[in-house]
mmCIF entry with sequence, helices, sheets and N, C-alpha, C, O atoms, coordinates in Angstrom:
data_MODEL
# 
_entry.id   MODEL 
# 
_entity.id                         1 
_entity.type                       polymer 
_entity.pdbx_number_of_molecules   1 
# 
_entity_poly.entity_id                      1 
_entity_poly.type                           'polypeptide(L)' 
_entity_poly.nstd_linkage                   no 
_entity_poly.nstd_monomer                   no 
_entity_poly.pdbx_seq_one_letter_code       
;(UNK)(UNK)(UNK)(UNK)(UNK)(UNK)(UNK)(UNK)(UNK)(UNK)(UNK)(UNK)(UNK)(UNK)(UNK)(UNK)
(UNK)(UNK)(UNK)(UNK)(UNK)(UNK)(UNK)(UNK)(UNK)(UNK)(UNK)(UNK)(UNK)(UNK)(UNK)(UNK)
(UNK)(UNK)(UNK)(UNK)(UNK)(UNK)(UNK)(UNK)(UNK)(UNK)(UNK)(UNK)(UNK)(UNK)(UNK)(UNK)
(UNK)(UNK)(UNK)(UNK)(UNK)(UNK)
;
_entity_poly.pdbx_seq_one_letter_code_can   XXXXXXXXXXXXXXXXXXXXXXXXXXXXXXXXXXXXXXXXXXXXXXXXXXXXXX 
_entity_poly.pdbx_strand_id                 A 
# 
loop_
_entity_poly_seq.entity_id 
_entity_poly_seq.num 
_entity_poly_seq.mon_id 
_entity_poly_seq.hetero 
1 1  UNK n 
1 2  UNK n 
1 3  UNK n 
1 4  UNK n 
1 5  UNK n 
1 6  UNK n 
1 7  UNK n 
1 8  UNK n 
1 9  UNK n 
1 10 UNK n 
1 11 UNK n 
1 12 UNK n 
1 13 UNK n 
1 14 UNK n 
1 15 UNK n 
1 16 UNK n 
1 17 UNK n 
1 18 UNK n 
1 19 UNK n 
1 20 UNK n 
1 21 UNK n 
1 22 UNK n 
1 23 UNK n 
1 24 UNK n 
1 25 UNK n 
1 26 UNK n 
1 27 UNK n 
1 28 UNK n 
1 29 UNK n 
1 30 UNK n 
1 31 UNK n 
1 32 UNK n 
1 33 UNK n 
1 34 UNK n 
1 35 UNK n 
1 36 UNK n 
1 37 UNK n 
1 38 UNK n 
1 39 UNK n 
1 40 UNK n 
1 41 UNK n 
1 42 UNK n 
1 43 UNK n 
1 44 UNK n 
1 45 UNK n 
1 46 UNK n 
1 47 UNK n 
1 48 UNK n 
1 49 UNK n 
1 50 UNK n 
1 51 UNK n 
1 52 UNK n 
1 53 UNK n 
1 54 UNK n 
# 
_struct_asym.id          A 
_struct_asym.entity_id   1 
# 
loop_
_struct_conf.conf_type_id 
_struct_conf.id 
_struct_conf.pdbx_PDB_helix_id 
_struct_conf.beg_label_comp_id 
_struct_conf.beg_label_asym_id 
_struct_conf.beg_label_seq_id 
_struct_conf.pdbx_beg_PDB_ins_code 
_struct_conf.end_label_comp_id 
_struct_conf.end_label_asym_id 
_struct_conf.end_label_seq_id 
_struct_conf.pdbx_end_PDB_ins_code 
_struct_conf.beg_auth_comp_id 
_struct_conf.beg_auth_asym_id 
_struct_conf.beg_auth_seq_id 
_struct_conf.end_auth_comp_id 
_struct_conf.end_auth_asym_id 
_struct_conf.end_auth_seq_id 
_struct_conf.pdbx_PDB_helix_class 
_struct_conf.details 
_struct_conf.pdbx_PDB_helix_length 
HELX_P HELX_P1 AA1 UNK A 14 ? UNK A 31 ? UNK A 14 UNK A 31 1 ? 18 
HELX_P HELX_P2 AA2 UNK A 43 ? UNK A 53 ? UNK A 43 UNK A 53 1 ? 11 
# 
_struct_conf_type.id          HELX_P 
_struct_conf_type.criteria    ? 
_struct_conf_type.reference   ? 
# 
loop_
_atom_site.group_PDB 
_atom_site.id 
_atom_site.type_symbol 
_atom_site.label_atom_id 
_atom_site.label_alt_id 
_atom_site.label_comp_id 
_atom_site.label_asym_id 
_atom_site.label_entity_id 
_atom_site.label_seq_id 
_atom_site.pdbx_PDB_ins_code 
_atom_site.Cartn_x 
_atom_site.Cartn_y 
_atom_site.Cartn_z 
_atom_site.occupancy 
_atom_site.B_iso_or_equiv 
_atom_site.pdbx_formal_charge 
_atom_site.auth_seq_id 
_atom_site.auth_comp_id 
_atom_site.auth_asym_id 
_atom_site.auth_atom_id 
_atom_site.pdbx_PDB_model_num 
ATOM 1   N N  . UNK A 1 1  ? 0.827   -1.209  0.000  1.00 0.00 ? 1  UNK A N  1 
ATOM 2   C CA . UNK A 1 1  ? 0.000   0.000   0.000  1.00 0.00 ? 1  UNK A CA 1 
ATOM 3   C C  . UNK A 1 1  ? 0.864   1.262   0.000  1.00 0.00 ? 1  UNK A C  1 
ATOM 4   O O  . UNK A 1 1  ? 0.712   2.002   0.972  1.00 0.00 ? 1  UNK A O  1 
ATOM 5   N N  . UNK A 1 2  ? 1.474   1.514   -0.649 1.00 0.00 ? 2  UNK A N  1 
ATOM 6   C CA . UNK A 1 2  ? 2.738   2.327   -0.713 1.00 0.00 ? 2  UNK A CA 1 
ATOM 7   C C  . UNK A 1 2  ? 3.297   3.175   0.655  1.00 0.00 ? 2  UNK A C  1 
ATOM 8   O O  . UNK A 1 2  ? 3.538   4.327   1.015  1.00 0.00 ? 2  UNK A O  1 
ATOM 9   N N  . UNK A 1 3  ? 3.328   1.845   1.131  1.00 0.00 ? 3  UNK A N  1 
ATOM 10  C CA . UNK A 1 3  ? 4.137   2.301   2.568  1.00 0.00 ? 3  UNK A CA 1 
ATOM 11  C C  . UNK A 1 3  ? 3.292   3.209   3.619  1.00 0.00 ? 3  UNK A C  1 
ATOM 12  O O  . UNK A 1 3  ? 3.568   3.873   4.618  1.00 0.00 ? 3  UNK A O  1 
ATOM 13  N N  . UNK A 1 4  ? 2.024   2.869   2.819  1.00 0.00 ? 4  UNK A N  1 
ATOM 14  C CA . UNK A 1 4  ? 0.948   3.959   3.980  1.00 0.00 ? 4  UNK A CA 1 
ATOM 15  C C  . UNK A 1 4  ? 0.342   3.192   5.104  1.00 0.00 ? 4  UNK A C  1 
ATOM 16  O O  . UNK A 1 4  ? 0.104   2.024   4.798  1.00 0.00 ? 4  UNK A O  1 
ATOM 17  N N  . UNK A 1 5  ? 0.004   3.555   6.417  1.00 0.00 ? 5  UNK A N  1 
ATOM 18  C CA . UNK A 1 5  ? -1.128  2.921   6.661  1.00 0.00 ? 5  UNK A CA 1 
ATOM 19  C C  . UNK A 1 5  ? -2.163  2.946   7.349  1.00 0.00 ? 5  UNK A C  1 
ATOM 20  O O  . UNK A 1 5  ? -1.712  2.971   8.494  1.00 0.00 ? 5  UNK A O  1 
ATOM 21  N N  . UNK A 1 6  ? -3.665  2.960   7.450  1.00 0.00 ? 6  UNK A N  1 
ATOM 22  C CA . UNK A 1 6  ? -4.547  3.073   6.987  1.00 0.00 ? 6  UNK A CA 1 
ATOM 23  C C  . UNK A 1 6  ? -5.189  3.774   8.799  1.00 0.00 ? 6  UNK A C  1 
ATOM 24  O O  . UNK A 1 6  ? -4.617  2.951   9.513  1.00 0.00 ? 6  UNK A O  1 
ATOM 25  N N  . UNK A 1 7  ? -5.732  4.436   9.499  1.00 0.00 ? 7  UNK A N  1 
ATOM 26  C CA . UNK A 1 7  ? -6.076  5.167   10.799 1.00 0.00 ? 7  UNK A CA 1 
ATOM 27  C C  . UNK A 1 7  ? -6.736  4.274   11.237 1.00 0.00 ? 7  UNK A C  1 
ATOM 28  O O  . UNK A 1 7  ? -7.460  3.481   10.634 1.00 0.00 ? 7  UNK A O  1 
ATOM 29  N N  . UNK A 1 8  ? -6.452  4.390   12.603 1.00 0.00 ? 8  UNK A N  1 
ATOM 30  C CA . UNK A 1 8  ? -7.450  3.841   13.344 1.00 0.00 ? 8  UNK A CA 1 
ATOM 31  C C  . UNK A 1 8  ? -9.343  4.172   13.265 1.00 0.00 ? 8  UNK A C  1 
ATOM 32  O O  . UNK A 1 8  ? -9.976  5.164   12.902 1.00 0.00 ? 8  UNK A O  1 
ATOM 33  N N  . UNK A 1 9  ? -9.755  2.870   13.775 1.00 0.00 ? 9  UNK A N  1 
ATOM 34  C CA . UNK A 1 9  ? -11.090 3.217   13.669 1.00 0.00 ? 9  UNK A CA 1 
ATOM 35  C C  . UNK A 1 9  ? -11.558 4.230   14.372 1.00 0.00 ? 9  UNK A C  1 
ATOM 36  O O  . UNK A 1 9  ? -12.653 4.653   14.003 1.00 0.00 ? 9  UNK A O  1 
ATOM 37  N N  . UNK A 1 10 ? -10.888 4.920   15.578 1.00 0.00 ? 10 UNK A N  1 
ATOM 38  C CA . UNK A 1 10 ? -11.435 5.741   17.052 1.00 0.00 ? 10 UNK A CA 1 
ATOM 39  C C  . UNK A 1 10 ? -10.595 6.994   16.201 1.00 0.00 ? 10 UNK A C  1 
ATOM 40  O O  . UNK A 1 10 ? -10.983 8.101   16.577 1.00 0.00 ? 10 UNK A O  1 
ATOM 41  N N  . UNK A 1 11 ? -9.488  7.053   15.097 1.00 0.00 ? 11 UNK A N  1 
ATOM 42  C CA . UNK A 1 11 ? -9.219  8.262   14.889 1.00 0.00 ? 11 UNK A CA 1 
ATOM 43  C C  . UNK A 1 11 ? -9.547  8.783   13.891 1.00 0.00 ? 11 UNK A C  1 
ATOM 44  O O  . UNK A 1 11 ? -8.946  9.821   13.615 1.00 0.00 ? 11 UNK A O  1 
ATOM 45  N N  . UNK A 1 12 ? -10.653 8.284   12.905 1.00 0.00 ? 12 UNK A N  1 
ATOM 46  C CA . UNK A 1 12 ? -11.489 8.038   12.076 1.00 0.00 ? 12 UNK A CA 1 
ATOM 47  C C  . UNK A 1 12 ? -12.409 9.387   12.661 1.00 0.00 ? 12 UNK A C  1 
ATOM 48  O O  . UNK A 1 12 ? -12.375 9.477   13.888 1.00 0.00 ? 12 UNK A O  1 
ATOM 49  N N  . UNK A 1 13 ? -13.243 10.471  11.935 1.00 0.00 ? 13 UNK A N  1 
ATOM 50  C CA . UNK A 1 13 ? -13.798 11.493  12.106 1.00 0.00 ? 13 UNK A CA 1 
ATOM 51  C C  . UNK A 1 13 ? -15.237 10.904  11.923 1.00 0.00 ? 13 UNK A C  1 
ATOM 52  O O  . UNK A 1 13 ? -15.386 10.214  10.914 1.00 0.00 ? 13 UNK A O  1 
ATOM 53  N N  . UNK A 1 14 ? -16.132 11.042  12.601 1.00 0.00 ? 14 UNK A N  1 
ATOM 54  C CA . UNK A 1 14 ? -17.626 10.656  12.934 1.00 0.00 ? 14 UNK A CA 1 
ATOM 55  C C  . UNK A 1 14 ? -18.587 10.701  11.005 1.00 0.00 ? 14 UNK A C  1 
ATOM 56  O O  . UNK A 1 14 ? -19.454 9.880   10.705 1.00 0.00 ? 14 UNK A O  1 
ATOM 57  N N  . UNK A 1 15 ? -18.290 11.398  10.414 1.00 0.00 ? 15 UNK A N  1 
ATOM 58  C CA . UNK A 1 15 ? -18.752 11.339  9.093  1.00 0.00 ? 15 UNK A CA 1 
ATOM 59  C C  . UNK A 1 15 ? -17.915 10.411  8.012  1.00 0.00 ? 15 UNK A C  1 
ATOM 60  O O  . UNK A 1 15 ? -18.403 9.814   7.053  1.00 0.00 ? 15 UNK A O  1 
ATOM 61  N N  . UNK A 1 16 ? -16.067 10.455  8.548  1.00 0.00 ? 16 UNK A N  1 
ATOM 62  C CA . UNK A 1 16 ? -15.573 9.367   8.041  1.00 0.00 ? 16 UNK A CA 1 
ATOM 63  C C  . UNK A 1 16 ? -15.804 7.552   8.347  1.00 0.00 ? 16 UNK A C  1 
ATOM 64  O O  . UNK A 1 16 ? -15.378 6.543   7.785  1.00 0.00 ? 16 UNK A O  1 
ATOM 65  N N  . UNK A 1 17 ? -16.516 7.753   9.285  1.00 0.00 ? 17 UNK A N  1 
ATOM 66  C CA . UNK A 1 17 ? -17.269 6.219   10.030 1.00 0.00 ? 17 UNK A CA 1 
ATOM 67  C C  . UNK A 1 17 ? -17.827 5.996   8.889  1.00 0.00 ? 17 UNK A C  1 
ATOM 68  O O  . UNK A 1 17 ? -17.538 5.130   8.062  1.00 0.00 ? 17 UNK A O  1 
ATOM 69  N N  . UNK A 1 18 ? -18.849 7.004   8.845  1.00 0.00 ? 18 UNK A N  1 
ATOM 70  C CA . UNK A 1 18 ? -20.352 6.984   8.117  1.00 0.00 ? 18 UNK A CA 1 
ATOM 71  C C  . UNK A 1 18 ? -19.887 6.259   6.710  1.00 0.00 ? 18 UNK A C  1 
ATOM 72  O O  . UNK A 1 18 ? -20.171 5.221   6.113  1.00 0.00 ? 18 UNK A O  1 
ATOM 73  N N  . UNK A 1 19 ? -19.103 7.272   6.535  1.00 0.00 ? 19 UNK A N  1 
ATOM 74  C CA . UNK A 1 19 ? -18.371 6.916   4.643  1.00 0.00 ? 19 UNK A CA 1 
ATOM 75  C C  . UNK A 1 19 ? -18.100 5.342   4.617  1.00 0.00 ? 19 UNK A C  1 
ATOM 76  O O  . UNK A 1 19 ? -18.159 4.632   3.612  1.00 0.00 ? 19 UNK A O  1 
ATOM 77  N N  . UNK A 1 20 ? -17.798 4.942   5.887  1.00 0.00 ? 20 UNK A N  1 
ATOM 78  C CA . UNK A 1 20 ? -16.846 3.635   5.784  1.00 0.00 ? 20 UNK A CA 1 
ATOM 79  C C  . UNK A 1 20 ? -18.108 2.481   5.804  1.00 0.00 ? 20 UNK A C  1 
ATOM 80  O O  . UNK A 1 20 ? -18.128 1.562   4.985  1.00 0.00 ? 20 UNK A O  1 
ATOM 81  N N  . UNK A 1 21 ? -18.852 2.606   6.549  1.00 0.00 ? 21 UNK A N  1 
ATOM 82  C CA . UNK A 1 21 ? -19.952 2.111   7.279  1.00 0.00 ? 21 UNK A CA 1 
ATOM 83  C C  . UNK A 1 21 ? -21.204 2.126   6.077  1.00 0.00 ? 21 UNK A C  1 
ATOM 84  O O  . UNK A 1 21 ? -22.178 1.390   6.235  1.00 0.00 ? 21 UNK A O  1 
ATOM 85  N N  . UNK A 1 22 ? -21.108 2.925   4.999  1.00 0.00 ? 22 UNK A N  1 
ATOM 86  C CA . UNK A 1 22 ? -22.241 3.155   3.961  1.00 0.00 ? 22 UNK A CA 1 
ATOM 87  C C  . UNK A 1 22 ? -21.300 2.213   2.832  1.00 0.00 ? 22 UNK A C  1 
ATOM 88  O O  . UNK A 1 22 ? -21.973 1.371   2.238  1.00 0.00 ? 22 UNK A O  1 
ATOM 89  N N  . UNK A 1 23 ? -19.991 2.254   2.512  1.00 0.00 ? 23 UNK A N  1 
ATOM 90  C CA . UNK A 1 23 ? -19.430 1.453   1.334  1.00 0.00 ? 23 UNK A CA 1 
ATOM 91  C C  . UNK A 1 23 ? -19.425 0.113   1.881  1.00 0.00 ? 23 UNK A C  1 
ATOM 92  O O  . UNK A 1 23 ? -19.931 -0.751  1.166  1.00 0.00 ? 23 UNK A O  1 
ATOM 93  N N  . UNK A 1 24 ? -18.892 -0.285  3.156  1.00 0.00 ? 24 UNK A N  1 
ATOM 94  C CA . UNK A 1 24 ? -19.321 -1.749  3.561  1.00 0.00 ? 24 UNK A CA 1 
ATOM 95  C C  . UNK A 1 24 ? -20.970 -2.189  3.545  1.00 0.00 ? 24 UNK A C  1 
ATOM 96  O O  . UNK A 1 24 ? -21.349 -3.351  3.395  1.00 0.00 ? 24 UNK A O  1 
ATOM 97  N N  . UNK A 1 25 ? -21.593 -1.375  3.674  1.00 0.00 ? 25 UNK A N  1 
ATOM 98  C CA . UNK A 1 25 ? -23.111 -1.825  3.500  1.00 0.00 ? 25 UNK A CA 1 
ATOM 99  C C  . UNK A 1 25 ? -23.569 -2.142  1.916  1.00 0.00 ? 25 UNK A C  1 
ATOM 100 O O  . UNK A 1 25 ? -24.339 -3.074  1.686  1.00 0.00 ? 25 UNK A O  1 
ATOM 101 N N  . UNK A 1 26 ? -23.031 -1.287  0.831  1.00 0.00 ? 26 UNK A N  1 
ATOM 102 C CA . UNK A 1 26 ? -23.092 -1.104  -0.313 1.00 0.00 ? 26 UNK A CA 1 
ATOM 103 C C  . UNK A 1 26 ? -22.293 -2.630  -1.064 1.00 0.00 ? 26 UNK A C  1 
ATOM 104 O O  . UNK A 1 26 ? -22.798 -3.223  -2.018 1.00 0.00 ? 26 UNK A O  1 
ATOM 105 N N  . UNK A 1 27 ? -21.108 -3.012  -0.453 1.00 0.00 ? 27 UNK A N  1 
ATOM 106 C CA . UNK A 1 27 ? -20.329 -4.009  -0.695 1.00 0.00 ? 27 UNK A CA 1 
ATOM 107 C C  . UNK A 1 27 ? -21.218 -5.539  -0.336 1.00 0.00 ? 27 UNK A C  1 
ATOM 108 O O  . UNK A 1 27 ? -21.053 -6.630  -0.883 1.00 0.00 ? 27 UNK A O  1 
ATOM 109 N N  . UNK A 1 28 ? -22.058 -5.225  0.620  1.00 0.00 ? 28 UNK A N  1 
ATOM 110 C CA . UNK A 1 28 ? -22.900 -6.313  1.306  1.00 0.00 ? 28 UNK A CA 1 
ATOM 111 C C  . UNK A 1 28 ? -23.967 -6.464  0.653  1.00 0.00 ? 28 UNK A C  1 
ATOM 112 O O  . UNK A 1 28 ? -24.507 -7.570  0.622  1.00 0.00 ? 28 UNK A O  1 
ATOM 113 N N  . UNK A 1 29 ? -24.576 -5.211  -0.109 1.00 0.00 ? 29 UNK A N  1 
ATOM 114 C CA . UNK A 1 29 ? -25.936 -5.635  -0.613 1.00 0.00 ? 29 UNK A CA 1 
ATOM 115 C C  . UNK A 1 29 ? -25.617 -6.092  -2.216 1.00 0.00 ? 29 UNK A C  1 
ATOM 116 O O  . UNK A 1 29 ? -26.573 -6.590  -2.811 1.00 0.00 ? 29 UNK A O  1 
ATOM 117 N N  . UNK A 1 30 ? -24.285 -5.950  -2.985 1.00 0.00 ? 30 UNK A N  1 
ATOM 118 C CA . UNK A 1 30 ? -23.494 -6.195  -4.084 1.00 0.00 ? 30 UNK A CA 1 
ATOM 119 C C  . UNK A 1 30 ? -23.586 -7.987  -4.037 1.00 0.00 ? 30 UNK A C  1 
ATOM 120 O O  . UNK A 1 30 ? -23.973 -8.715  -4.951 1.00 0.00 ? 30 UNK A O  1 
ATOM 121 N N  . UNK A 1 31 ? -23.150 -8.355  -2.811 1.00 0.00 ? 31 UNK A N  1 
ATOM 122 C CA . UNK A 1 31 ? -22.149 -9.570  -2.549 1.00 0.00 ? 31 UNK A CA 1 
ATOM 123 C C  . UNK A 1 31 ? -23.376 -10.634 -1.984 1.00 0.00 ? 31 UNK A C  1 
ATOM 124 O O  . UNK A 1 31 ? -23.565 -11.708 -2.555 1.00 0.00 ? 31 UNK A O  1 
ATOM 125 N N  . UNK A 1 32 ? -23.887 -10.364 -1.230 1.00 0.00 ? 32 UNK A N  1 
ATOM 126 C CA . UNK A 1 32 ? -24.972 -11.145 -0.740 1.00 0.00 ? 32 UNK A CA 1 
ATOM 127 C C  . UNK A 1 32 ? -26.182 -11.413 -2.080 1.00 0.00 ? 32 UNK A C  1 
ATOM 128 O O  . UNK A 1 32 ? -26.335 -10.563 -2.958 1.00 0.00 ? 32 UNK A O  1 
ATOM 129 N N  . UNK A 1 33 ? -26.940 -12.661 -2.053 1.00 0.00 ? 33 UNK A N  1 
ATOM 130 C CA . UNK A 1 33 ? -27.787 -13.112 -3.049 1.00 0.00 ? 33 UNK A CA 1 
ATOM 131 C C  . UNK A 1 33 ? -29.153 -11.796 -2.526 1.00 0.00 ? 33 UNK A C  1 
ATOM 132 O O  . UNK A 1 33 ? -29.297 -11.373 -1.379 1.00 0.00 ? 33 UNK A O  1 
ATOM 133 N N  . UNK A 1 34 ? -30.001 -11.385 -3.767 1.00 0.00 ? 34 UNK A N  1 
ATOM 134 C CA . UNK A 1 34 ? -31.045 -10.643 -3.454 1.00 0.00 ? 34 UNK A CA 1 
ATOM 135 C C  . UNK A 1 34 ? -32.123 -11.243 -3.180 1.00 0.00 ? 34 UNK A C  1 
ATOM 136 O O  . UNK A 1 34 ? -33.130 -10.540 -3.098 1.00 0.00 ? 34 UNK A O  1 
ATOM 137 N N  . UNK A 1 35 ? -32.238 -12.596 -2.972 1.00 0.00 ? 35 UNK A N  1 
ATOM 138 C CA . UNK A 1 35 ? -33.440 -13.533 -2.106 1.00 0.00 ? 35 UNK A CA 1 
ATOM 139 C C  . UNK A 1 35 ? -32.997 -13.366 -1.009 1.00 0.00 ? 35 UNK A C  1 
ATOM 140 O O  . UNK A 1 35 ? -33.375 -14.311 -0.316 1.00 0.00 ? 35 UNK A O  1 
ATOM 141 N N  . UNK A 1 36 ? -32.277 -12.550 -0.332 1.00 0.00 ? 36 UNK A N  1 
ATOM 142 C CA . UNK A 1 36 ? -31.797 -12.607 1.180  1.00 0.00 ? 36 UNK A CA 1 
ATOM 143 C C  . UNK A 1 36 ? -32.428 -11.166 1.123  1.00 0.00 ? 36 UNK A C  1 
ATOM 144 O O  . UNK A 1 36 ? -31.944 -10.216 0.507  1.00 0.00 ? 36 UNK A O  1 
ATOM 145 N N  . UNK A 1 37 ? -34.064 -11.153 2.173  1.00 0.00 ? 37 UNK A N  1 
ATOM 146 C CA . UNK A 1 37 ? -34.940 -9.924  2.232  1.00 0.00 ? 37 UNK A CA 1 
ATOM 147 C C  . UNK A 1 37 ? -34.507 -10.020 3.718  1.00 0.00 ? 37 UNK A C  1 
ATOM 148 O O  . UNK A 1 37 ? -35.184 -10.828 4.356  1.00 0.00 ? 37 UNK A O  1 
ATOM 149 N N  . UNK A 1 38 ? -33.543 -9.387  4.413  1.00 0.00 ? 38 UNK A N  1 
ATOM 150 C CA . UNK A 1 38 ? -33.356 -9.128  5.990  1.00 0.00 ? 38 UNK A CA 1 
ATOM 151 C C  . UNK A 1 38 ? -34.700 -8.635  6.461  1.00 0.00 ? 38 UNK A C  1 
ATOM 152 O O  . UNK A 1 38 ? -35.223 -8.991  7.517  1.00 0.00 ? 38 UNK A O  1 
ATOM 153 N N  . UNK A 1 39 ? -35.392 -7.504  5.306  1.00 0.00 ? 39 UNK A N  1 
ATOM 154 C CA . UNK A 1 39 ? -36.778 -6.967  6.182  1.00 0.00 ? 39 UNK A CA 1 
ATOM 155 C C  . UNK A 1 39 ? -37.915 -7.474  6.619  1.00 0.00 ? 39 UNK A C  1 
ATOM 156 O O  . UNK A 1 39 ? -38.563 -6.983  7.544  1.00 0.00 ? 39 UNK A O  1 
ATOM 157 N N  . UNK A 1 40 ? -38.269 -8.610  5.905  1.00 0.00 ? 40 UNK A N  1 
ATOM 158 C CA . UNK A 1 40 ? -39.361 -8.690  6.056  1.00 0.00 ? 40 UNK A CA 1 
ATOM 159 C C  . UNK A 1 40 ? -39.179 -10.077 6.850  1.00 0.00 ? 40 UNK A C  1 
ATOM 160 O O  . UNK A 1 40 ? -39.682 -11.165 6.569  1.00 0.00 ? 40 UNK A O  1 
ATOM 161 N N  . UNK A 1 41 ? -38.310 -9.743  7.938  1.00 0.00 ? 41 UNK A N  1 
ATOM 162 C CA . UNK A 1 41 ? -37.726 -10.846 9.053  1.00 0.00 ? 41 UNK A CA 1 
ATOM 163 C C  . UNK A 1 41 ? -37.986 -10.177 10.762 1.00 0.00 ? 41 UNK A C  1 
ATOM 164 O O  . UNK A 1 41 ? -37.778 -8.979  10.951 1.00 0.00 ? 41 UNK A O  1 
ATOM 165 N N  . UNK A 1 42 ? -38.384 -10.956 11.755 1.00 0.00 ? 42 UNK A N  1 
ATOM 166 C CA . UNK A 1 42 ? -38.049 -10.130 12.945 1.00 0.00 ? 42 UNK A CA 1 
ATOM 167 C C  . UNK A 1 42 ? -36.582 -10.640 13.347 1.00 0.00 ? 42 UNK A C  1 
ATOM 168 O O  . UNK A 1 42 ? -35.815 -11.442 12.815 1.00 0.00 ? 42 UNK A O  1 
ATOM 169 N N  . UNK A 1 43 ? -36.509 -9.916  14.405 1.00 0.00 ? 43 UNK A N  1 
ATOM 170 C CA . UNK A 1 43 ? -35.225 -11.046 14.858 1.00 0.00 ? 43 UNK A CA 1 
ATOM 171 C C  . UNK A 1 43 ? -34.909 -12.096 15.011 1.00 0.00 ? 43 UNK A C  1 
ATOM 172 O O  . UNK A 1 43 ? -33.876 -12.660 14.652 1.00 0.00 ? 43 UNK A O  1 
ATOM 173 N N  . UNK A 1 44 ? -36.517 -12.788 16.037 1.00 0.00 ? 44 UNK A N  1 
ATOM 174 C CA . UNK A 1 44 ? -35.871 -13.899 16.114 1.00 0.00 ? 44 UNK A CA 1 
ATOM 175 C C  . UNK A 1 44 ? -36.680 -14.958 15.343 1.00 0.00 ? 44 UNK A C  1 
ATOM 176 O O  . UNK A 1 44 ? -36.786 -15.988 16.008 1.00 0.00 ? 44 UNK A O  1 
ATOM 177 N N  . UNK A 1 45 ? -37.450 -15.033 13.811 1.00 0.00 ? 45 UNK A N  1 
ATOM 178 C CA . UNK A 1 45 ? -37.255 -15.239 13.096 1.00 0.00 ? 45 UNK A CA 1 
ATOM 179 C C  . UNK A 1 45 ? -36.331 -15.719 12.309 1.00 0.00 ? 45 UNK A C  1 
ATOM 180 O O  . UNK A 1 45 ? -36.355 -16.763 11.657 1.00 0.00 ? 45 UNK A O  1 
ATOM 181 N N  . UNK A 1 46 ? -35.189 -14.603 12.422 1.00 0.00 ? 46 UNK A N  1 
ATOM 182 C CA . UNK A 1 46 ? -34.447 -14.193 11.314 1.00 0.00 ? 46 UNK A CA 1 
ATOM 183 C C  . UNK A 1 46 ? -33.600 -15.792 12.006 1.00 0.00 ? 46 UNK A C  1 
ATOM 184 O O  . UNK A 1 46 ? -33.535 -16.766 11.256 1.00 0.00 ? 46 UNK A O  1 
ATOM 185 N N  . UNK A 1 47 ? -33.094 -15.866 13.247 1.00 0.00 ? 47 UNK A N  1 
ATOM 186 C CA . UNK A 1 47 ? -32.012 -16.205 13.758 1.00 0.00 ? 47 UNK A CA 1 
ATOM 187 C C  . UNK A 1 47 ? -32.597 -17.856 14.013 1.00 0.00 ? 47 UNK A C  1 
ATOM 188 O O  . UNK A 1 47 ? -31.888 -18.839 14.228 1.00 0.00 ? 47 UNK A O  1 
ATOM 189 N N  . UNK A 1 48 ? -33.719 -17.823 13.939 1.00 0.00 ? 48 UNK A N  1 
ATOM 190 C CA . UNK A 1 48 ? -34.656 -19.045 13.792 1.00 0.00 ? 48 UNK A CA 1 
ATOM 191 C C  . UNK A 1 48 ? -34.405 -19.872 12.580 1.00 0.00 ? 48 UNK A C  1 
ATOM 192 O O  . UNK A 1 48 ? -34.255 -21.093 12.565 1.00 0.00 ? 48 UNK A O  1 
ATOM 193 N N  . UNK A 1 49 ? -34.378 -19.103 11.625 1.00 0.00 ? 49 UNK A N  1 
ATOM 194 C CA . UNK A 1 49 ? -33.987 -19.469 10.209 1.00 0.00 ? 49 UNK A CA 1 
ATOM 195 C C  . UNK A 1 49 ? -32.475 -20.004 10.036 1.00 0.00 ? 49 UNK A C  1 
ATOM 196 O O  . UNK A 1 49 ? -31.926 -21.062 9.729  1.00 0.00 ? 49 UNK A O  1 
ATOM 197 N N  . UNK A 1 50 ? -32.095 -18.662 10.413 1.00 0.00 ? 50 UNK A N  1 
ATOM 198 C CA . UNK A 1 50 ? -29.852 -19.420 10.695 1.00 0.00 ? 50 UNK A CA 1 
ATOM 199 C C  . UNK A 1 50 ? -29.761 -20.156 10.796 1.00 0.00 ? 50 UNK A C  1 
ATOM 200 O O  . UNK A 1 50 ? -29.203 -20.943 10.033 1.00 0.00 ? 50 UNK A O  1 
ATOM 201 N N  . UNK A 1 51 ? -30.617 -20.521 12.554 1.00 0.00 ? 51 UNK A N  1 
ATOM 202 C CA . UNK A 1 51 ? -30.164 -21.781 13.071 1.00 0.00 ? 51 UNK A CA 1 
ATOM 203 C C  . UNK A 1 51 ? -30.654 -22.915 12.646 1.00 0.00 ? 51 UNK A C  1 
ATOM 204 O O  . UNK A 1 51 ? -30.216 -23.913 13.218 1.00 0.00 ? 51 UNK A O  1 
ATOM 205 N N  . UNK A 1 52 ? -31.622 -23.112 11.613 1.00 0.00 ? 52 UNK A N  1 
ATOM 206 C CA . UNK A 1 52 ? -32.118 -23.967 11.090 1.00 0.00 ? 52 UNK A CA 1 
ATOM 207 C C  . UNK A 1 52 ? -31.664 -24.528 10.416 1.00 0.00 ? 52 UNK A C  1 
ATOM 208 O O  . UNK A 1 52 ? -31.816 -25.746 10.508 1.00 0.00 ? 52 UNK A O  1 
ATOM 209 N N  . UNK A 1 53 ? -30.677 -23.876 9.131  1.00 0.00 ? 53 UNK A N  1 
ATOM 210 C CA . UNK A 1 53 ? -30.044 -24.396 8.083  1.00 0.00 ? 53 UNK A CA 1 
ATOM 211 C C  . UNK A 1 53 ? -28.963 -25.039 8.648  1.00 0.00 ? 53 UNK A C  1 
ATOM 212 O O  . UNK A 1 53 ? -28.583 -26.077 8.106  1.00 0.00 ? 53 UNK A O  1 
ATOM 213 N N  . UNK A 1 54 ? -28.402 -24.638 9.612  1.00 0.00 ? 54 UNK A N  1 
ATOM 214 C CA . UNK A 1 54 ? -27.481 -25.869 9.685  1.00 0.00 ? 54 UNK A CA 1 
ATOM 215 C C  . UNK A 1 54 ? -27.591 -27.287 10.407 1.00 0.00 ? 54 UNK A C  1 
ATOM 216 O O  . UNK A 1 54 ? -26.682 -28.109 10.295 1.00 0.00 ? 54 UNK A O  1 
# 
């Protein structure tokens, strides 16, 4: 990485979170299949389901 490297998360500026925190979400909804509807799940539903598949 040309000898750079990269700030801590705590020295990271509260809107630079955001930035970081919106492209990992963006990367997740890319990467994950779109039959995976998180919403129309409650929690423990959701975790009902997890634990099911395996």
């Amino acid at each position: 990485m040309n000898g750079r490297t990269l700030p801590s998360w705590d020295a990271l500026t509260h809107v630079k979170r955001i930035g970081w925190e919106a492209a990992a979400q963006a990367v997740a909804m890319a990467v994950l299949p779109s039959s995976l509807d998180l919403t129309s799940h409650d929690d423990e539903e959701l975790e009902t389901d997890i634990l099911s598949e395996n």
